[in-house]
C-alpha positions in Angstrom: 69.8 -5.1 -31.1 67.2 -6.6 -32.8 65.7 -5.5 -35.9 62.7 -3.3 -36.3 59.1 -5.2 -36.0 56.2 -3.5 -36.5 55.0 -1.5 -33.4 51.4 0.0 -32.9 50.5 2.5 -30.7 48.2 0.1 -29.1 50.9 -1.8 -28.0 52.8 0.5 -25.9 52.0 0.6 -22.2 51.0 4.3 -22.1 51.8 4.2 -17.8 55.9 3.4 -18.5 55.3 7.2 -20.4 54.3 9.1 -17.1 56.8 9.3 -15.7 59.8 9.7 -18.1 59.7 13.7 -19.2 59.3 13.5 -23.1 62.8 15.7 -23.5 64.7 12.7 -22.3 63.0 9.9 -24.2 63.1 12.6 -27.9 66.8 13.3 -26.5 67.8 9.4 -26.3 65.5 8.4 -29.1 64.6 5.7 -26.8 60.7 4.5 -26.2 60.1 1.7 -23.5 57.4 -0.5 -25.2 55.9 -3.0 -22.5 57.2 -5.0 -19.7 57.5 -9.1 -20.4 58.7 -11.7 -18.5 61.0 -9.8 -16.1 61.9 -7.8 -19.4 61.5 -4.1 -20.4 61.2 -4.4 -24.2 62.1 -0.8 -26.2 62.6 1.1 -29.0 66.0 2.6 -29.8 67.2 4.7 -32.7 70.7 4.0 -31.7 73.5 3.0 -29.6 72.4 6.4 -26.6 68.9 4.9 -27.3 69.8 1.3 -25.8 71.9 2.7 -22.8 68.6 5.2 -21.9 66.8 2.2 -22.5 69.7 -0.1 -20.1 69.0 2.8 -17.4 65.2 2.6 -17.4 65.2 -1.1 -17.2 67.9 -1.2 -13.9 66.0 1.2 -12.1 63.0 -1.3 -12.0 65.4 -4.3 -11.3 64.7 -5.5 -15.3 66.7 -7.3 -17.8 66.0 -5.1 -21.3 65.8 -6.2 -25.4 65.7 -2.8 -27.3 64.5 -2.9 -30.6 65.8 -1.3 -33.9 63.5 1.8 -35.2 64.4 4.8 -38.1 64.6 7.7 -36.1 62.2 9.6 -38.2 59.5 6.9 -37.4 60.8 6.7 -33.5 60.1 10.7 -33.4 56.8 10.3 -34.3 56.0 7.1 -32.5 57.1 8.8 -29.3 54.8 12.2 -29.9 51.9 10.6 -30.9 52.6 8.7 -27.7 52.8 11.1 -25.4 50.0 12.7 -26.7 48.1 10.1 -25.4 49.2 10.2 -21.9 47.6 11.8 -18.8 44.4 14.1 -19.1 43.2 17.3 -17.7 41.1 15.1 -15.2 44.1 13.3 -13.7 46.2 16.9 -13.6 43.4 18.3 -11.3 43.7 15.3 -9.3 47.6 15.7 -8.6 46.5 19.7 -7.7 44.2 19.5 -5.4 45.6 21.2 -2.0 48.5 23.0 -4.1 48.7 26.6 -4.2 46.0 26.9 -7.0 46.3 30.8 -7.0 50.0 31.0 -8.5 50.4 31.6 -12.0 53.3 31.3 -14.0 55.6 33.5 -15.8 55.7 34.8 -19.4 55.6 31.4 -22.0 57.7 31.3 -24.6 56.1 29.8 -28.1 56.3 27.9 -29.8 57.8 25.7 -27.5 56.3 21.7 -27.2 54.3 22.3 -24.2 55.0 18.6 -23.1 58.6 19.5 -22.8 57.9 22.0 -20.1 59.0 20.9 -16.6 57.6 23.7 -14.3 55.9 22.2 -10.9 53.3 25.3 -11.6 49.9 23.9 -11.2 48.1 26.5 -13.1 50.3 25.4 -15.9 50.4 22.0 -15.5 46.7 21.6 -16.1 46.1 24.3 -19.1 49.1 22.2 -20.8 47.1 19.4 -20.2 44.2 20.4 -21.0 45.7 22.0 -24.3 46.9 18.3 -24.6 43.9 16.4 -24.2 41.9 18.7 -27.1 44.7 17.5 -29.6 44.4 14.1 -28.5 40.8 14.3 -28.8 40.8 16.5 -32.1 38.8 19.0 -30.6 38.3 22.2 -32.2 37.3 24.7 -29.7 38.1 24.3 -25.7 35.2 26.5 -23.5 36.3 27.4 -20.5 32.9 28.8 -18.6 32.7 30.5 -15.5 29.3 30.0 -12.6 28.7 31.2 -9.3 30.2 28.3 -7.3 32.1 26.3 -9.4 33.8 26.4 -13.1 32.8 23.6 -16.2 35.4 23.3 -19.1 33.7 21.4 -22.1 35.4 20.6 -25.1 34.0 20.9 -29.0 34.7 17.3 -30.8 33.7 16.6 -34.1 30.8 19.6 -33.3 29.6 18.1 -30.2 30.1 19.6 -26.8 30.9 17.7 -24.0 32.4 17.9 -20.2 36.0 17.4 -19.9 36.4 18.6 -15.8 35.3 20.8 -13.6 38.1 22.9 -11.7 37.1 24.6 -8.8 36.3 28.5 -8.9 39.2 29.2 -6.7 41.5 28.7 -9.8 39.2 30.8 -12.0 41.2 34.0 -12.1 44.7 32.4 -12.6 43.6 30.1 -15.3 42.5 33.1 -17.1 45.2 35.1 -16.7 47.7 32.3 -17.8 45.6 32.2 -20.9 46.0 36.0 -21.2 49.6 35.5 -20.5 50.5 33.0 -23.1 48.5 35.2 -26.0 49.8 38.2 -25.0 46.7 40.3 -23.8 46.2 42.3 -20.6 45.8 40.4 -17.7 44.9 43.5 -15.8 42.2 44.2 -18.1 38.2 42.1 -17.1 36.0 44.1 -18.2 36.1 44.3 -21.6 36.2 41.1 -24.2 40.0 40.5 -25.2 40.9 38.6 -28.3 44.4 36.9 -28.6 46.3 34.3 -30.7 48.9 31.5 -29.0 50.8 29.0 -31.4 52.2 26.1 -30.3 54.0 23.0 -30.5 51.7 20.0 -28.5 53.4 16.5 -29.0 55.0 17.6 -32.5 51.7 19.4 -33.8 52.1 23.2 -34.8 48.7 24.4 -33.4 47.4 28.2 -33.6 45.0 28.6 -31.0 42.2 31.8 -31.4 41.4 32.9 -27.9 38.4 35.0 -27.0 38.2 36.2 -23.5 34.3 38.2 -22.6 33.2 38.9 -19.4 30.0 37.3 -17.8 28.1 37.6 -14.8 30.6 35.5 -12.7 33.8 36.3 -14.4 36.0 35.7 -17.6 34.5 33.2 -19.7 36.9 32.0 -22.9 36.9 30.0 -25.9 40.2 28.8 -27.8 39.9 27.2 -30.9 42.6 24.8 -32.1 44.0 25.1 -35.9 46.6 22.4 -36.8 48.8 24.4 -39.2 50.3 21.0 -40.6 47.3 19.5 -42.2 47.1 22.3 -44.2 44.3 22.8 -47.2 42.1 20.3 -48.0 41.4 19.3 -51.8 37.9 20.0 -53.2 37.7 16.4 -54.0 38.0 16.0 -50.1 35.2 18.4 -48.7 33.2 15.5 -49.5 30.8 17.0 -52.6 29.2 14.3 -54.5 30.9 13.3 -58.0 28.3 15.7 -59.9 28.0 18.3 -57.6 31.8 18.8 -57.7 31.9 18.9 -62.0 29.8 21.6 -61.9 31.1 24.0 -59.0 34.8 23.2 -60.8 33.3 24.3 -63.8 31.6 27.6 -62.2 35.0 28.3 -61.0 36.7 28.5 -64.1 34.5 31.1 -65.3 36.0 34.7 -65.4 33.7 36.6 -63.8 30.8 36.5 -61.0 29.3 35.8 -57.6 29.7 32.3 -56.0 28.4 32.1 -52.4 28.8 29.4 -49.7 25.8 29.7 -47.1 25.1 27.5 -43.7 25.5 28.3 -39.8 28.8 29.1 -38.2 30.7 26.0 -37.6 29.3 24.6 -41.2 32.6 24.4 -42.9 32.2 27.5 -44.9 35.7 28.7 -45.0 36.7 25.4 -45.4 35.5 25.1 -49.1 36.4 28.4 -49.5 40.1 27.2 -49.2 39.9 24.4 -51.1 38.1 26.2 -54.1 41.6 28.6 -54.5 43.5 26.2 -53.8 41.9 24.5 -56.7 41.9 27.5 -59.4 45.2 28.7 -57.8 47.6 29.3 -60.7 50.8 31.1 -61.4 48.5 33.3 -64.3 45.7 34.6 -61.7 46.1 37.2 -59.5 43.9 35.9 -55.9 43.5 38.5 -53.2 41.3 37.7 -50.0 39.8 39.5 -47.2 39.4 37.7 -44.5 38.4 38.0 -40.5 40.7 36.3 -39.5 43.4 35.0 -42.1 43.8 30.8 -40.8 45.5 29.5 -43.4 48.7 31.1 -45.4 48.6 30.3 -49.0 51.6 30.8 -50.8 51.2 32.6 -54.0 47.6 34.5 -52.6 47.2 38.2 -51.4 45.3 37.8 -47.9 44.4 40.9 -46.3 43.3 40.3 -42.3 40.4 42.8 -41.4 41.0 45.1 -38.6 37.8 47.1 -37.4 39.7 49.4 -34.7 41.2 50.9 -37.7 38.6 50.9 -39.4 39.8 48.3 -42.2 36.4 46.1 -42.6 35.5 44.0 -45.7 34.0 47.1 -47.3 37.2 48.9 -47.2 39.2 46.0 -48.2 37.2 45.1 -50.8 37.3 48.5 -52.3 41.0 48.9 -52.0 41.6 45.5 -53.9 39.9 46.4 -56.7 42.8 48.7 -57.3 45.1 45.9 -57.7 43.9 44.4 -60.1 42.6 40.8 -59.2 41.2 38.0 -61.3 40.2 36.2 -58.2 38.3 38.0 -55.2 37.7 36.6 -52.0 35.7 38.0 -48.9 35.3 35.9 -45.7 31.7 37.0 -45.5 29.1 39.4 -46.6 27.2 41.0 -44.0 26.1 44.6 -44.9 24.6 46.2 -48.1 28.3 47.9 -48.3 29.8 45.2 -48.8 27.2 43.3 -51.3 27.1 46.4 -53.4 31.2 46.4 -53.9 30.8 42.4 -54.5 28.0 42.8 -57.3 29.8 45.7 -58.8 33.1 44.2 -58.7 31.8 41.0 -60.3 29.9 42.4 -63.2 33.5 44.3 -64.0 35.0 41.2 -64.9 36.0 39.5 -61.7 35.4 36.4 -60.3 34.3 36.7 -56.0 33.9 33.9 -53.8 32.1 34.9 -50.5 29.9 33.1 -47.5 26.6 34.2 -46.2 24.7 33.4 -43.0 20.9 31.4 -44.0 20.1 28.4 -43.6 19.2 26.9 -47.8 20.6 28.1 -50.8 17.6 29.9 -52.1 17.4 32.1 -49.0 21.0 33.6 -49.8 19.1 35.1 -53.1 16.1 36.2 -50.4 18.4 37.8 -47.8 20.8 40.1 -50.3 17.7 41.5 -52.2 16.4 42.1 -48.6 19.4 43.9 -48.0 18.5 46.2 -50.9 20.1 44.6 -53.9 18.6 45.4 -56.5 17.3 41.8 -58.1 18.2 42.7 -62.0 21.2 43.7 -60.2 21.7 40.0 -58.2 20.7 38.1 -61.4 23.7 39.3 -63.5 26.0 38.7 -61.3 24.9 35.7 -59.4 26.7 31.8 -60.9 25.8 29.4 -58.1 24.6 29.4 -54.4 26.4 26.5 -52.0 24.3 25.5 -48.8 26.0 23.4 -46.8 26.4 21.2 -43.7 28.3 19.2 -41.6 28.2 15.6 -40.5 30.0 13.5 -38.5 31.4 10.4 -39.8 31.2 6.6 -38.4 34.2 5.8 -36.7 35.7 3.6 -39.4 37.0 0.8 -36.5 33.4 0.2 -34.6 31.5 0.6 -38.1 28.8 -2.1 -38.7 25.9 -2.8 -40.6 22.3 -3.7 -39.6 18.8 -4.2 -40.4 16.7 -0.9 -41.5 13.6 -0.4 -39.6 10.5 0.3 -41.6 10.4 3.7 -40.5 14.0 4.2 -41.4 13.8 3.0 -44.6 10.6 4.9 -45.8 13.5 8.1 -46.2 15.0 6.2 -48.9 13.9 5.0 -52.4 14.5 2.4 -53.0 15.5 1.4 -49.4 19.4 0.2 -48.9 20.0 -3.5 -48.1 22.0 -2.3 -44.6 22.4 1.1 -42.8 25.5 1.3 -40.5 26.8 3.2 -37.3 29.2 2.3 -34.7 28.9 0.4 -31.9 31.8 2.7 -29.8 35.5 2.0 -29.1 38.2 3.8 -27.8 39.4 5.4 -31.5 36.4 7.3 -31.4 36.1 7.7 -27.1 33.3 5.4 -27.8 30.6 8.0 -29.5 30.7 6.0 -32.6 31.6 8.4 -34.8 35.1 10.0 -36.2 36.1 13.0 -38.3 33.3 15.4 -40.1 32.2 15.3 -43.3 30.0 17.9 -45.1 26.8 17.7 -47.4 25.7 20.4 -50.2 22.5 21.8 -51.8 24.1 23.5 -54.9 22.2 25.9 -56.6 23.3 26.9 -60.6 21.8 30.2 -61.4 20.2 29.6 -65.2 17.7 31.4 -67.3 14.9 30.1 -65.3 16.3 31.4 -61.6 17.2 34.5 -63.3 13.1 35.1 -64.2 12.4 33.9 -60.5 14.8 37.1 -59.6 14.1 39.4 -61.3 10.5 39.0 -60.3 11.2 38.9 -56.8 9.8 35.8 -56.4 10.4 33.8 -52.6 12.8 31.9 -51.4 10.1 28.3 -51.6 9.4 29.0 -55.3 13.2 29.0 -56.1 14.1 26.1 -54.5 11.2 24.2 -56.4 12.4 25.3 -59.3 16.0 24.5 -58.8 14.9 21.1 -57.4 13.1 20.7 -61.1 16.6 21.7 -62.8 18.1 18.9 -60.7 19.7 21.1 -57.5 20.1 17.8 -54.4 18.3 19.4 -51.2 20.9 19.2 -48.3 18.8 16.1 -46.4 19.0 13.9 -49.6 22.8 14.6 -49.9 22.6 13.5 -46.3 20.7 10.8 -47.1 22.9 9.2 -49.8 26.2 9.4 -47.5 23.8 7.4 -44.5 23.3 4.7 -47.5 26.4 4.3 -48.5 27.5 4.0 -45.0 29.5 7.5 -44.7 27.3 8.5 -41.7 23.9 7.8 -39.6 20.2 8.1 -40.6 20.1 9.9 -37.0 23.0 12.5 -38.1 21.7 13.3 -41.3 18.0 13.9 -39.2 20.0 16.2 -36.4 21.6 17.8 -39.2 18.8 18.7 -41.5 15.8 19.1 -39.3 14.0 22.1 -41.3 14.6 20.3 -44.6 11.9 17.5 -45.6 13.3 15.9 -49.1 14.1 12.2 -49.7 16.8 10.9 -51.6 
């Protein structure tokens, strides 16, 4: 057996894959790697690998060479593999004129769902669908009912787009094997449902949030996809400029008061939540959370999951943390007068709280609490810093290449870049040009001259011209700065930040 050589994914003919089950080829710790020359040419972890490998090759009348791999590097090889075969499309192909209407028994997780050898079509294409949004690195599947047909789109890098359309006949037993496999009642349509699934999809531990609500023409639901193995991200990594990141690390550190993170859903909010305890995390605080819904477990935190039906909402969790004496607070989100209240009074008594709030700039968080009737002399004692942010996608990093500004691209910047860049399309990125998400800030330090502006009550337009005096980056320059360093687009950062005007 030859010695290892360097394979690439790109070099493995993806159609030997469809139709070897992925148990066998994990089992043998054999992968067939191309055809040459009258010759099947393989991976093999051992001696069982080259015989599985030997078998393959007879059945097709072909000599074989198996090639040497460390089994730990074969594993992965073969998952990320397999994660690239097939598609939801192709499933519905093989369906169609099968008995659409069956649905399968109870699931057990977390198996790998590629391992699964039931004929079921029902199950055959959620799996692949399931399979498909991991390939693609989707994070929310939307599975959306109409009156004569069904569309299923998938949410990439915050873009939706079609992935099939199944006919309506499978509508009901696509939904109830969703309701199946996160345990919720499958008898039960007329009332929204929400469930959890965790799985195992080619070697990636995914917990997957399902909401089921019912809509004119049936059950319409969302799952979105949490790989549990990537796990928190560094504040270094949530892409904050080199200054912006000095002095939120150094608002952290202080003992006490409020630091908000504001944008849209789907900004990243929780995101830098996570990665802000995980950067003050230490053996001598004592971090509690509340949090709707817990998504990542960190070791060494108190997280508390809200639960309205029993009436244990951020309010009450808030108040019954307090009594447990925390240096660190966090709540997912502030969205009464309740819970402000608690967070102001629980800051001003010597704690530190890290929330989110829903507006679109960071002087509008200061707008929106006092209009929830905080008092301001209340909000400017307690208040440190204010984070808007955004997310952007990034160029894909194989089709990335520079051109030629147009005047009226390069009147955003000053002094203009030399290049811009975006990507031309390839199939890393399923040719969109663009890969992975970044995010841009507007950070807003509350000093002596933002704590006049509130306790005057003064608007939302004079703060941010103030904190843009003290040196606060508006959210489209921050955009700005990552398109002329080549990070993202001129047309992101513009799609991004439509109702914000600055230059860089």
């Amino acid at each position: 057996m030859k010695d290892n050589e360097q394979i690439q994914l790109d070099a493995i003919d993806l159609s030997l894959l469809k139709t070897l089950p992925l148990s066998f080829t994990k089992g043998n710790l054999a992968l067939p790697v191309r055809k040459e020359n009258g010759k099947l040419i393989g991976l093999a972890a051992n001696a069982q690998g080259v015989f599985a490998l030997k078998e393959i090759a007879e059945k097709d009348g072909l000599s074989f060479e198996p090639i040497k791999m460390e089994e730990t590097a074969l594993l992965e090889l073969i998952n990320r593999a397999y994660g690239m075969v097939g598609s939801a499309e192709e499933v519905m192909g093989n369906i169609v004129g099968e008995d659409l209407e069956s649905v399968a028994t109870e699931f057990e997780s977390p198996k790998d769902i590629l391992e699964l050898t039931e004929d079921a079509p029902i199950i055959r294409l959620l799996n692949a669908l399931l399979q498909q949004a991991v390939k693609e690195n989707a994070s929310d599947i939307h599975i959306e009912p109409y009156e004569k047909d069904m569309l299923v789109r998938l949410r990439v890098d915050g873009m939706l787009k079609k992935a099939l359309t199944p006919p309506k006949l499978i509508q009901d037993a696509l939904i109830s094997r969703i309701k199946i496999m996160s345990n919720l009642d499958i008898s039960e349509k007329r009332l929204p449902q929400d469930g959890r699934i965790r799985l195992l999809i080619g070697g990636k531990d995914i917990d997957i949030r399902v909401s089921i609500i019912p809509s004119v023409y049936g059950e319409r639901a969302v799952l979105r996809l949490l790989d549990r193995k990537k796990g928190l991200i560094s504040l270094s990594s949530v892409g904050m400029l080199q200054d912006e990141e000095l002095i939120f690390k150094q608002l952290l550190n202080n003992p006490h008061g409020i630091i908000l993170v504001t944008g849209p859903t789907g900004s990243g909010k929780t995101t830098t939540l996570y990665a802000a305890l995980n950067t003050i995390h230490t053996e001598d605080k004592n971090i509690i959370t509340v949090e709707d819904p817990v998504e990542y477990q960190i070791k060494g935190i108190g997280q508390i999951n809200i639960n309205t039906k029993i009436g244990l909402t951020f309010a009450s969790g808030l108040r019954s943390i307090l009594r447990h004496d925390p240096d660190v607070i966090m709540v997912g989100e502030i969205r009464d007068l309740e819970t402000a209240e608690i967070a102001i009074q629980a800051s001003l008594t010597g704690h530190l709280v890290l929330s989110t709030l829903h507006t679109n700039d960071a002087p509008s968080a200061i707008t929106r609490l006092i209009d929830m009737g905080i008092e301001p002399f209340l909000l400017a004692s307690s208040l440190s810093c204010v984070v808007a942010q955004r997310l952007l996608r990034n160029i894909c990093p194989y089709c990335r290449k520079p051109y030629q500004p147009l005047a009226i691209e390069a009147e955003y910047f000053n002094p203009p870049p030399p290049a811009l860049y975006r990507g031309s399309g390839c199939h890393y990125c399923n040719h969109t040009g663009y890969m992975g998400r970044t995010a841009i800030f507007e950070l807003l330090q509350v000093n002596s001259h933002i704590t006049q502006l509130i306790n005057r009550g003064i608007n939302a337009q004079v703060i941010k011209e103030e904190a843009i005096k003290n040196g606060m980056r508006p959210l489209r320059s921050s955009g700005l700065h990552k398109a002329a360093t080549g990070i993202t687009t001129l047309a992101e950062v513009m799609r991004v930040t439509q109702t914000d005007y600055a230059s860089i």
